[in-house]
C-alpha positions in Angstrom: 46.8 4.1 -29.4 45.9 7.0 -27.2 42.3 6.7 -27.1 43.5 3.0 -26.3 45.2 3.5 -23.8 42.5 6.2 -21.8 40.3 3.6 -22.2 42.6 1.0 -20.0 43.1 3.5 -18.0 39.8 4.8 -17.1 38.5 0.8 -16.8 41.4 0.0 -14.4 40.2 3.3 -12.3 36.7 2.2 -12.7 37.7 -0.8 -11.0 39.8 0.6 -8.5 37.0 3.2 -7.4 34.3 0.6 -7.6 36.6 -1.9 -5.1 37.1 0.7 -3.0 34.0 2.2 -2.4 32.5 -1.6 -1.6 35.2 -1.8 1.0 34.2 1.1 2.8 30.6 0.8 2.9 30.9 -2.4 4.1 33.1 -1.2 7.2 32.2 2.2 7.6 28.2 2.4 7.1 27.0 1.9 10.7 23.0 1.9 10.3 19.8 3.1 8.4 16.9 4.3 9.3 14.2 7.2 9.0 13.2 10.2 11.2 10.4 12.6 11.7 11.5 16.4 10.8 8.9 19.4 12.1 11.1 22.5 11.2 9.0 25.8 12.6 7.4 28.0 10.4 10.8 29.1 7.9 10.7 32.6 7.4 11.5 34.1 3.1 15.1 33.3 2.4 16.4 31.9 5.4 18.0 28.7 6.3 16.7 27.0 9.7 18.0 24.1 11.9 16.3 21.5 13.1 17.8 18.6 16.0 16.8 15.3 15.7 17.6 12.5 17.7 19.2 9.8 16.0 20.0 7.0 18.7 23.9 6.4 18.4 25.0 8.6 16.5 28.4 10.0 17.6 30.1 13.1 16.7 32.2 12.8 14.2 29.9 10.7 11.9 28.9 11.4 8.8 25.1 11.4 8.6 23.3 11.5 4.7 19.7 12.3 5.0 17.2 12.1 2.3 14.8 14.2 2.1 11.1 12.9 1.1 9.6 13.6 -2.0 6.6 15.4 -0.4 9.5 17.9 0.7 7.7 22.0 -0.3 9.1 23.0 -3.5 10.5 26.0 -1.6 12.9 24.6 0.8 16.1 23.2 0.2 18.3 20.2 2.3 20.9 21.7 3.1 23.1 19.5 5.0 23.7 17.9 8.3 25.9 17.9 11.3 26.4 15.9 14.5 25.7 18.1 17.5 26.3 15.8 20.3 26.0 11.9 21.2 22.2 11.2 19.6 21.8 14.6 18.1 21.9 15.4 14.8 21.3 18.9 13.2 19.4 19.3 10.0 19.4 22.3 8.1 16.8 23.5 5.8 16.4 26.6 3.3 13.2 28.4 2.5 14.3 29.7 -0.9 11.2 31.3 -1.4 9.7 35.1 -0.8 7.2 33.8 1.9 7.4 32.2 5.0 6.9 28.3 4.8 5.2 25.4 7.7 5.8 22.7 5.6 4.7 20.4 8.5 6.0 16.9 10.1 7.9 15.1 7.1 9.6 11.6 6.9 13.7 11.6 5.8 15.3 8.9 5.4 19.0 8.8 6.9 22.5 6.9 6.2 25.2 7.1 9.5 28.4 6.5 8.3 31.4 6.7 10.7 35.2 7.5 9.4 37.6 7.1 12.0 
């Protein structure tokens, strides 16, 4: 009866999660796109930032990027912020124990906006 009842439960919260979530993507994702990255040359073990220009992205947006599978094996996404109107930060990690140029790459971006 308790393994009955968890399962209820956790279908009902499936449902509920599920409902949710639809409801905010539909009124919260703004736009989609992609955008060139060219980080500088990353020196060993260090985490860089990049701006980008995303056109109307605002601050206090949430902005998911993807980065693409051609990505070095040494660096690491590690997260975005919005600087200003049309400015978005991207930070990168060189995990590695050399510097890395990993060149112009193609991410692929979400804007989602909260408030």
């Amino acid at each position: 009866n308790f393994i009955r009842a968890f399962f209820k439960f956790r279908s009902a919260a499936a449902r509920a999660l599920a409902t949710t979530a639809n409801r905010v993507q539909a009124q919260n994702l703004l736009f989609s796109g992609s955008v060139s990255i060219n980080p500088a040359s990353i020196p060993a073990n260090t985490r860089a930032s990049v701006s980008v220009t995303i056109t109307n992205v605002a601050p206090g947006d949430f902005v998911v990027m993807t980065p693409p599978a051609a990505l070095n094996a040494g660096l690491v996404y590690g997260g975005t912020i919005v600087a200003a109107s049309n400015t978005v930060t991207v930070f990168i990690a060189n995990i590695t124990g050399v510097a890395i140029d990993d060149g112009a790459t193609t991410w692929a971006y979400m804007v989602i906006r909260l408030s």
